[in-house]
C-alpha positions as CSV (number, residue, x, y, z in Angstrom):
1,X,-34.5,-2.7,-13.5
2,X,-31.8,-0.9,-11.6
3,X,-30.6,2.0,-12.3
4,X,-27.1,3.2,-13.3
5,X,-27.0,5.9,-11.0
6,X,-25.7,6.0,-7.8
7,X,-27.0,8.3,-4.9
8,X,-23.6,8.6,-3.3
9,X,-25.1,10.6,-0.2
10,X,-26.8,7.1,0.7
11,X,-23.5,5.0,0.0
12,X,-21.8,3.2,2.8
13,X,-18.5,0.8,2.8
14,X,-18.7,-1.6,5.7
15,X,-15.2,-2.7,6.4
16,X,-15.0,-5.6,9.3
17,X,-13.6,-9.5,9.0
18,X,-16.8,-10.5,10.8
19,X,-18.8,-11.9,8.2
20,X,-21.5,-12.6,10.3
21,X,-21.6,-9.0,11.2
22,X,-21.3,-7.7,7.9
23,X,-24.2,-9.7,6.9
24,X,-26.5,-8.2,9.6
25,X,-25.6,-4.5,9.0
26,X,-26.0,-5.0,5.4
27,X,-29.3,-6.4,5.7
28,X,-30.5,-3.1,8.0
29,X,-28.9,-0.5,5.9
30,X,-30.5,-2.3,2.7
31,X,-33.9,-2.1,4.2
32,X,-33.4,2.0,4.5
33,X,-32.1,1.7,1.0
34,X,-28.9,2.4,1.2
35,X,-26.2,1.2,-1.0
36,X,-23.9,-1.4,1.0
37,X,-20.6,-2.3,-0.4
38,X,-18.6,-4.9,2.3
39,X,-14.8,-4.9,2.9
40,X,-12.8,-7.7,4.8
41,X,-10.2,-5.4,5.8
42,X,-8.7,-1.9,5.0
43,X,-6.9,-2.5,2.2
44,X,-9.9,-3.5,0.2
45,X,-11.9,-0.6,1.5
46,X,-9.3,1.7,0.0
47,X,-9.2,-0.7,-3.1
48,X,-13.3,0.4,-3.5
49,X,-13.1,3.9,-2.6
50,X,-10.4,4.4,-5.1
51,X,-12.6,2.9,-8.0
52,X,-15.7,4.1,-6.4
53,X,-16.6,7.1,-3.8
54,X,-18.6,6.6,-0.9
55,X,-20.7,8.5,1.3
56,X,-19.5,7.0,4.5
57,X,-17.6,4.0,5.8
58,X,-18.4,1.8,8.8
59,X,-15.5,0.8,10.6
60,X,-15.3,-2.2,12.9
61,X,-12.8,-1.7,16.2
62,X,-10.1,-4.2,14.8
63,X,-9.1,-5.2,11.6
64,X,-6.5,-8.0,10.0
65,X,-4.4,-5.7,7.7
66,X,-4.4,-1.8,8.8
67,X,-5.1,0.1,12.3
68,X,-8.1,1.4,12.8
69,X,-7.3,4.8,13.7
70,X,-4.5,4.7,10.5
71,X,-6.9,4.0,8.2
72,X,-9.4,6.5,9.6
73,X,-6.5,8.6,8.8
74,X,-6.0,8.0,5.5
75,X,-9.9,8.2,4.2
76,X,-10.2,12.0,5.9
77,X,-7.2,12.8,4.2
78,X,-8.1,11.6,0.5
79,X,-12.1,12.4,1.0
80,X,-12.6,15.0,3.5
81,X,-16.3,15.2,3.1
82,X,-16.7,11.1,4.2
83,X,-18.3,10.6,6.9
84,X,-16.2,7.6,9.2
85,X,-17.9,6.2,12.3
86,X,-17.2,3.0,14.1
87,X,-19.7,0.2,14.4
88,X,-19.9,0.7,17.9
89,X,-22.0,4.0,16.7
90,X,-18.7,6.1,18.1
91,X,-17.6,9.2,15.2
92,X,-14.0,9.3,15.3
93,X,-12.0,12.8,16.6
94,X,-12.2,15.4,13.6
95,X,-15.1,13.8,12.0
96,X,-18.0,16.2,11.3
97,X,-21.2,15.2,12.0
98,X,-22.9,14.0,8.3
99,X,-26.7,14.8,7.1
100,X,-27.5,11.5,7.2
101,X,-26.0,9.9,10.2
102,X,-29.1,9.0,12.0
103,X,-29.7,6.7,9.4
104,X,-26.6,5.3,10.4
105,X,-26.8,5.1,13.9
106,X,-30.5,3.7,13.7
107,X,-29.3,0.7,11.6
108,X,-26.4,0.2,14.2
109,X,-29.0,0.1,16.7
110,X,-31.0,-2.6,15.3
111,X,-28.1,-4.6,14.6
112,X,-27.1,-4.6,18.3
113,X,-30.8,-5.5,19.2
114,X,-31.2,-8.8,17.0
115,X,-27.7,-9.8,18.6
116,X,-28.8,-8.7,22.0
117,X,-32.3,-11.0,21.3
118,X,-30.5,-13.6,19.9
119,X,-28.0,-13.7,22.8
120,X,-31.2,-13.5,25.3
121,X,-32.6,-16.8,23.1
122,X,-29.8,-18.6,23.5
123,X,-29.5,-17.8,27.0
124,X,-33.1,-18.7,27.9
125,X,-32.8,-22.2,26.1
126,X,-29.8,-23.5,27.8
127,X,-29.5,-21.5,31.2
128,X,-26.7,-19.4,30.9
129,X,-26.4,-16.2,32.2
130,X,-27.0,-13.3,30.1
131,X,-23.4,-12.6,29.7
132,X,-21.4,-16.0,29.2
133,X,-24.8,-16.7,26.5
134,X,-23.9,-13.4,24.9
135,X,-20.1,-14.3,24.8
136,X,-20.7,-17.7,23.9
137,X,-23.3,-16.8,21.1
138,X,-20.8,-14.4,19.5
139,X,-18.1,-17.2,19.2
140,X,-19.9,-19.1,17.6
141,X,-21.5,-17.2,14.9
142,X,-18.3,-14.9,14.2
143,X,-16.7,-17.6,12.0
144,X,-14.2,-15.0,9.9
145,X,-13.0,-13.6,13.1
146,X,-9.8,-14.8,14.2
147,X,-9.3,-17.1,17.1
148,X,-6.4,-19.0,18.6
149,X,-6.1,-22.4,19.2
150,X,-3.6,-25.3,20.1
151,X,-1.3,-27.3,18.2
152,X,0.3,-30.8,19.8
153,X,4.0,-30.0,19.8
154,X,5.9,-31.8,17.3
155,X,2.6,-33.5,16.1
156,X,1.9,-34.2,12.6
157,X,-1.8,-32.9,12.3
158,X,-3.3,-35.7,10.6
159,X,-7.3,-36.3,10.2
160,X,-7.9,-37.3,13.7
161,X,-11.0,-39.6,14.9
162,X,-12.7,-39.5,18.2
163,X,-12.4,-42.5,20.2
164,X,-14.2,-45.7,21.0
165,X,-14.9,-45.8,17.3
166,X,-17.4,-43.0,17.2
167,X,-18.2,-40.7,13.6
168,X,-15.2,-39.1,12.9
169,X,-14.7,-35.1,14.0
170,X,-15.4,-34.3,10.1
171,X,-16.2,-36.1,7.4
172,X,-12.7,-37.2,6.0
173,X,-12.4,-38.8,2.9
174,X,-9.2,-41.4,2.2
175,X,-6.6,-38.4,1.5
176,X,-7.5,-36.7,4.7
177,X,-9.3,-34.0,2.6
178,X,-12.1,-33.3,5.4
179,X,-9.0,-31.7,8.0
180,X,-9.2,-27.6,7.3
181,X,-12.0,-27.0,4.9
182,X,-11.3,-23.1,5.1
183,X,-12.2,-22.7,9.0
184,X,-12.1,-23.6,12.4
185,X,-13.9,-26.5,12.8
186,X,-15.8,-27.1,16.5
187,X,-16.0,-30.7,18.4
188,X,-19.5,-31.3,19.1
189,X,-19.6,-31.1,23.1
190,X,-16.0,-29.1,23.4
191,X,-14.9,-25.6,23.1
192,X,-11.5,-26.5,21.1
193,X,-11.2,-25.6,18.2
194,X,-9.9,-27.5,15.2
195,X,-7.6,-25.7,13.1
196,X,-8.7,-25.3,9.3
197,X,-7.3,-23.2,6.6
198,X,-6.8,-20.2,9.2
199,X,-4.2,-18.3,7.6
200,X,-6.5,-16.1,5.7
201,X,-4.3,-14.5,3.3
202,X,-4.7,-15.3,-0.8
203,X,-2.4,-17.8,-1.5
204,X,-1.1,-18.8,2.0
205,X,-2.2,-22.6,2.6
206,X,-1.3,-24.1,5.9
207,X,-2.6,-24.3,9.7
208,X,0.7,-25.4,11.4
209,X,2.1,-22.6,14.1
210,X,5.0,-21.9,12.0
211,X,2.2,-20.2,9.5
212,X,0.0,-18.8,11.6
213,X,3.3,-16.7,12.8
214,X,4.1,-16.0,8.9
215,X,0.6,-14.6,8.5
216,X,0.6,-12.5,11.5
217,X,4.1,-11.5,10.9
218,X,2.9,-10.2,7.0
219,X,-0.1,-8.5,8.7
220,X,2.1,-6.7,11.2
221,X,4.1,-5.3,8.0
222,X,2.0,-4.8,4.9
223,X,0.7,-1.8,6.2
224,X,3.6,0.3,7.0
225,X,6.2,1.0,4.2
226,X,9.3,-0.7,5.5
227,X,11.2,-2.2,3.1
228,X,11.2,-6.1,3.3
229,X,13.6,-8.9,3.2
230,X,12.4,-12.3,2.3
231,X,14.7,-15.1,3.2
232,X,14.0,-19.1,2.5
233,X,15.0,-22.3,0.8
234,X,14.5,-22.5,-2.6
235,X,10.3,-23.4,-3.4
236,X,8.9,-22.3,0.0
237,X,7.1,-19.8,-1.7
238,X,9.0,-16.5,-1.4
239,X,7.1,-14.9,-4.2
240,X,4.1,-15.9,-3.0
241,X,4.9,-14.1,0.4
242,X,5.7,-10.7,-1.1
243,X,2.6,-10.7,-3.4
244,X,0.6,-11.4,-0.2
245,X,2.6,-8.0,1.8
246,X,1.5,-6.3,-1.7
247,X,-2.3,-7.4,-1.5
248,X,-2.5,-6.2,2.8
249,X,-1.1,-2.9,2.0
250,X,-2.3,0.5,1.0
251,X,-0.4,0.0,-2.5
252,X,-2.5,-3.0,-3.1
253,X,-4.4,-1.5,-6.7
254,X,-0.7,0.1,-7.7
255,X,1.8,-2.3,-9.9
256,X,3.2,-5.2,-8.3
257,X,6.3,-5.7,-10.6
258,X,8.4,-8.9,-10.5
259,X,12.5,-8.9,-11.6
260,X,14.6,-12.0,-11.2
261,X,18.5,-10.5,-10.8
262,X,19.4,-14.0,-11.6
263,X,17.7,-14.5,-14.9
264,X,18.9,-11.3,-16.7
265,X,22.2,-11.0,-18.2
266,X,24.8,-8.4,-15.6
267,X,25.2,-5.9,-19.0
268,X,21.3,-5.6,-19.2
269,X,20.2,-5.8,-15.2
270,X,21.3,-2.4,-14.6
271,X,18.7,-1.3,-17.8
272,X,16.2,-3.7,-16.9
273,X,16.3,-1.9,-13.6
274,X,16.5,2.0,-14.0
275,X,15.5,1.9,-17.5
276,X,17.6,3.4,-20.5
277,X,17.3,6.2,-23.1
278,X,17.9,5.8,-26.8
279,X,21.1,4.8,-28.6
280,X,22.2,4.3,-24.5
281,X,24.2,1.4,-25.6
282,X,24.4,-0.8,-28.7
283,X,20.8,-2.0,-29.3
284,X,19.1,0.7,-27.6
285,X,17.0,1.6,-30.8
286,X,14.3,3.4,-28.0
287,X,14.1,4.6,-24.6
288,X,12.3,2.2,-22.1
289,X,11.3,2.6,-18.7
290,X,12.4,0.5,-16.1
291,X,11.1,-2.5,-13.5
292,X,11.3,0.0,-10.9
293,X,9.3,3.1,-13.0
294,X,7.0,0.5,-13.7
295,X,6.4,-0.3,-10.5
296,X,5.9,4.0,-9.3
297,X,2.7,3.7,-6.7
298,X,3.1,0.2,-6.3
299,X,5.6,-2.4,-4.9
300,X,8.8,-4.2,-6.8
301,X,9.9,-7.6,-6.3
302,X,13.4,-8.3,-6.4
303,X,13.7,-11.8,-6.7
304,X,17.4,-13.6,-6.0
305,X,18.8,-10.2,-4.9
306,X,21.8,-12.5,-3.9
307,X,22.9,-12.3,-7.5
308,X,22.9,-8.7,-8.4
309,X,26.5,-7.4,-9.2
310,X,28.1,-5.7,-6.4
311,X,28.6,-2.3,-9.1
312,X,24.8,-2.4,-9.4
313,X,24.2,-2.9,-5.9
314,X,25.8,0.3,-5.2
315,X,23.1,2.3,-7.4
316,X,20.1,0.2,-5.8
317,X,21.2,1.3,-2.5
318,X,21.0,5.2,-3.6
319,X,17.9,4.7,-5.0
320,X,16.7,2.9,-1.6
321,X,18.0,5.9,0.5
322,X,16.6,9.1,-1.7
323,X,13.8,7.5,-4.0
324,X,15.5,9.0,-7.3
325,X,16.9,7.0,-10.1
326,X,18.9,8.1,-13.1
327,X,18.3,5.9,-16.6
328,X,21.1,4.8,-18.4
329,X,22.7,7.2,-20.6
330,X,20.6,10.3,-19.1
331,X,21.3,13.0,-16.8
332,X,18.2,13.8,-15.1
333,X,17.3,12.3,-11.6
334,X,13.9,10.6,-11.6
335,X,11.7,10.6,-8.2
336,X,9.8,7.3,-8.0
337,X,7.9,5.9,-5.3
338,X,8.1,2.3,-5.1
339,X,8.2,0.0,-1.7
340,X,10.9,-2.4,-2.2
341,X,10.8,-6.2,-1.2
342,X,13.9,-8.3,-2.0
343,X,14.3,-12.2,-1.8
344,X,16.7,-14.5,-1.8
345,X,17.6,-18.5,-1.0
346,X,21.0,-17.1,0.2
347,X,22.5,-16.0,3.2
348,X,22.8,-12.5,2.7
349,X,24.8,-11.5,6.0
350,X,27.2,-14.4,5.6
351,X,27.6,-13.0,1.7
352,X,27.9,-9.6,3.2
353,X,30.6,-10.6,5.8
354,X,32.5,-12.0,3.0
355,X,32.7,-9.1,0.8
356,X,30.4,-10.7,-1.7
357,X,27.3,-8.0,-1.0
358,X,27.2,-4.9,0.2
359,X,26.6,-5.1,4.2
360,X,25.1,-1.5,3.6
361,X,22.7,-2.8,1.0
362,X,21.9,-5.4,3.2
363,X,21.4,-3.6,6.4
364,X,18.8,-1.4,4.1
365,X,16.8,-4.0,2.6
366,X,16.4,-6.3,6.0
367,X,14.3,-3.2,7.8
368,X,11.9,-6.4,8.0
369,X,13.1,-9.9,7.4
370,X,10.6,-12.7,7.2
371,X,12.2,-16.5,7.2
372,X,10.2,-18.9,5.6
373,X,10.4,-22.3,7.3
374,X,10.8,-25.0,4.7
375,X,8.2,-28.0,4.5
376,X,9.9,-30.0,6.8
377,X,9.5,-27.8,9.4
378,X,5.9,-27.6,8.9
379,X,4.6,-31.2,7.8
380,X,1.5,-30.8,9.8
381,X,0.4,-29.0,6.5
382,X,0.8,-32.0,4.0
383,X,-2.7,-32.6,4.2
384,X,-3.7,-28.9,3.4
385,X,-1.6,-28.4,0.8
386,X,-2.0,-31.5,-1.3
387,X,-5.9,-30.4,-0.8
388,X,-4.7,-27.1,-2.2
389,X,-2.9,-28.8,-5.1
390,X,-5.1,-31.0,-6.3
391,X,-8.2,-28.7,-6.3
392,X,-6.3,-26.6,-8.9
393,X,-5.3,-29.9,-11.1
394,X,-8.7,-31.0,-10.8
395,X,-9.8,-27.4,-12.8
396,X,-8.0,-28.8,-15.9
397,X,-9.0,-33.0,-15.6
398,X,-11.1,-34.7,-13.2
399,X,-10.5,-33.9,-9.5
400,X,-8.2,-36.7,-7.9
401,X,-8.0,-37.8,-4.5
402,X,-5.1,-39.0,-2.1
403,X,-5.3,-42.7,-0.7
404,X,-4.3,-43.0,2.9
405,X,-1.0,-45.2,2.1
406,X,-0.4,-42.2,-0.4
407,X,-0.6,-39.6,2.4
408,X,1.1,-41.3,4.2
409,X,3.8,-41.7,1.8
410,X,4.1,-38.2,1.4
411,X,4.6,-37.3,5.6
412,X,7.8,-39.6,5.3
413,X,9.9,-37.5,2.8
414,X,11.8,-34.8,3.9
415,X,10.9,-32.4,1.0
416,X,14.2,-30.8,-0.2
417,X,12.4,-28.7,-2.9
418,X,10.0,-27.9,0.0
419,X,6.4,-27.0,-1.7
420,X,7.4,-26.4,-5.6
421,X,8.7,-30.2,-4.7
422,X,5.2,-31.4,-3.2
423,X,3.0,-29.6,-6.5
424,X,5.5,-31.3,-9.1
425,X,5.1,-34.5,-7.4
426,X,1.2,-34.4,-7.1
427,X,0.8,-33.3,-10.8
428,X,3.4,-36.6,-11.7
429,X,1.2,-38.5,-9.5
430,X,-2.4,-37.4,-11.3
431,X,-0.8,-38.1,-14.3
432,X,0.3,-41.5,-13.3
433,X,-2.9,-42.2,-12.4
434,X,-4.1,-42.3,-15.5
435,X,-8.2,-42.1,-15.2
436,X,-8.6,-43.8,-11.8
437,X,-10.3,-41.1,-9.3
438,X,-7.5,-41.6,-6.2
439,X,-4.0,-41.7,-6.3
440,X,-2.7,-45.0,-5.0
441,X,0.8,-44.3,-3.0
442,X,2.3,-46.2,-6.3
443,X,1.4,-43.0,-7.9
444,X,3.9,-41.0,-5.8
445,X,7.6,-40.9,-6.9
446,X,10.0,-38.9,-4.3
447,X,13.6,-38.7,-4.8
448,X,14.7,-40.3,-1.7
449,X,13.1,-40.5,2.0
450,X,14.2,-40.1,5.3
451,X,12.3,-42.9,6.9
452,X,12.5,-46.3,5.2
């Protein structure tokens, strides 16, 4: 049976995207009984401090969302008494030295001694000096850590076979499903890399370069508090983006509140927005708070900011300068602190040269503008994504599988509603399908393509 309580003094957070190294620290703080609680990166170790204390946290030298030393920051000044080191056994500047650090330091030091061994093991068996074994070892069993690799310029990355008819480099099923299980995959006898699903982030699905840069780009930003401007074609996945700067950043367990400027009437927007008090305006029977109250800790989405009225955009841009808001039909100013992300399918400066939006406004929100390419621009992710989209059909029917003339089919079209397009035309396609297991390229109906 265990028990309820928990002896805080003996809690640690370890917070690294090595999972292999996670795993091995664990194990030696567990065997000195200490409560271990894992973090992939430093937003999710604020996430658990928040809901839960801690009596130190274990920081590895790089992480894929926050700065170290930033985030070493921001725990001493929310809980002064927690202890920080580095998992290099290193106690950051200003950190006093904790009552129970040697326990810490002793399981750092085994850790680094059943790498060492296992590095001198590998080294022994296949004649490599100590430190290209060591090197070598650590690549290969640091599977979460990010690596680079190379992409054939201009290539469409489909599942590729080695040659002179030889097993294939995975096993790949007729849609191609075995290219990018959710890492980087390894040839047997090479030292490339193959890429997999290496973006990392919830909800991003792709391998192609033109992702890997989105996904470092929305690492770079989610962090700081700069205020974001989303820009891309209509179903690339804008939303999905901004949820994904929301998840990386400090804000991550605030509200993350959603308004569409286009799908709310111009009389109501400015309500929706700032809020209103009673008997404000004819059917105002009681006062509401706003989208952007709502969103006070947290982040607000505003979606299609391309269609807010130019006498609205006026009082956003206030609000975006000072951080105070003033409901509809009240006097008071309001301080709220909400990090703004906008996005739009329209070109904002060319609206703005026109007259049609507020160049101001728009020089505020683009601080940070991230471009979405569309899928035509990336089609080395087909495969991936119709993976991606078919796994979450298959949670509500019977999992469904691409043929190869299908796949095939799909790498011809030029995508004009970019990925929206490609999940409505996968879910037609299942549908089609009826009860047979793969989808036969008869199954997929495009609108028109641009090779015959």
């Amino acid at each position: 049976m265990v028990s309820a309580s928990i002896d805080l003094d003996k809690s640690v957070v370890l917070v690294s995207a090595d999972a292999a190294l996670r795993q091995r620290l664990h194990a030696s703080l567990s065997g000195l009984r200490w409560d271990v609680r894992e973090a992939r990166g430093g937003a999710e170790a604020m996430e658990m401090l928040d809901r839960r204390s801690s009596g130190a946290v274990l920081l590895d030298h790089w992480l894929p969302d926050l700065e170290v030393m930033e985030l070493a920051g921001q725990i001493r000044t929310m809980y002064p008494a927690m202890e920080v080191l580095r998992i290099d056994g290193e106690m950051l500047e200003g950190e006093a030295k904790g009552p129970r650090r040697h326990e810490l330091l002793h399981a750092l030091r085994e850790t680094q001694r059943a790498s060492s061994r296992a590095s001198s093991a590998v080294a022994d068996a296949t004649g490599w000096g100590s430190d290209l074994a060591a090197a070598r070892w650590r690549a290969s069993n640091e599977g979460d850590s990010p690596q680079p690799f190379r992409m054939e310029s201009g290539a469409i990355r489909k599942p590729r076979v080695r040659e002179s008819g030889s097993r294939p480099m995975e096993e790949v099923d007729a849609a191609g499903r075995g290219a990018g299980r959710g890492r980087i995959q390894r040839r047997e006898g090479s030292g490339e890399a193959e890429p997999g699903f290496s973006t990392a982030i919830s909800g991003l699905v792709g391998s192609s370069a033109e992702m890997q840069e989105l996904a470092r780009t929305i690492r770079l930003v989610a962090p700081r508090s700069a205020t974001v401007l989303i820009e891309g074609e209509t179903g690339t996945g804008k939303e999905v983006v901004a949820r994904a700067v929301h998840s990386l950043s400090t804000r991550s367990s605030k509200p993350f509140v959603v308004l569409n400027c286009a799908a709310i009437p111009e009389a109501l927007l400015e309500a929706e927005l700032f809020g209103h008090a009673r008997g404000a305006f004819t059917g105002a029977v009681q006062s509401r708070t706003g989208r952007i109250e709502a969103a006070h800790g947290g982040t607000l989405l505003l979606d299609e900011i391309g269609e807010m009225p130019l006498g609205l955009q006026a009082k956003m841009l206030r609000f975006l300068e000072n951080g105070e808001l003033q409901r509809v039909g009240e006097n008071e100013l309001v301080n709220v602190d909400v990090r703004v992300i906008a996005s739009t399918h329209r070109p904002l400066e060319r609206l703005a040269e026109e007259g049609s939006f507020r160049l101001d406004l728009y020089h505020r929100l683009a601080v940070f503008p991230i471009d979405i390419p569309p899928l035509r621009d990336r089609m080395a992710d087909i495969a991936e994504l119709s993976e991606h989209f078919l796994a979450l059909l298959g949670r509500r029917s019977p999992r469904k599988t691409l043929s190869a003339a299908a796949l095939d089919k799909l790498y011809l079209h030029d995508w004009p509603g970019n990925v929206r397009e490609l999940a409505h035309v996968l879910e037609r396609a299942s549908i089609l399908a009826e009860d047979a297991p793969v989808i036969g390229a008869e199954e997929i109906r495009l609108r028109r393509s641009r090779k015959s």
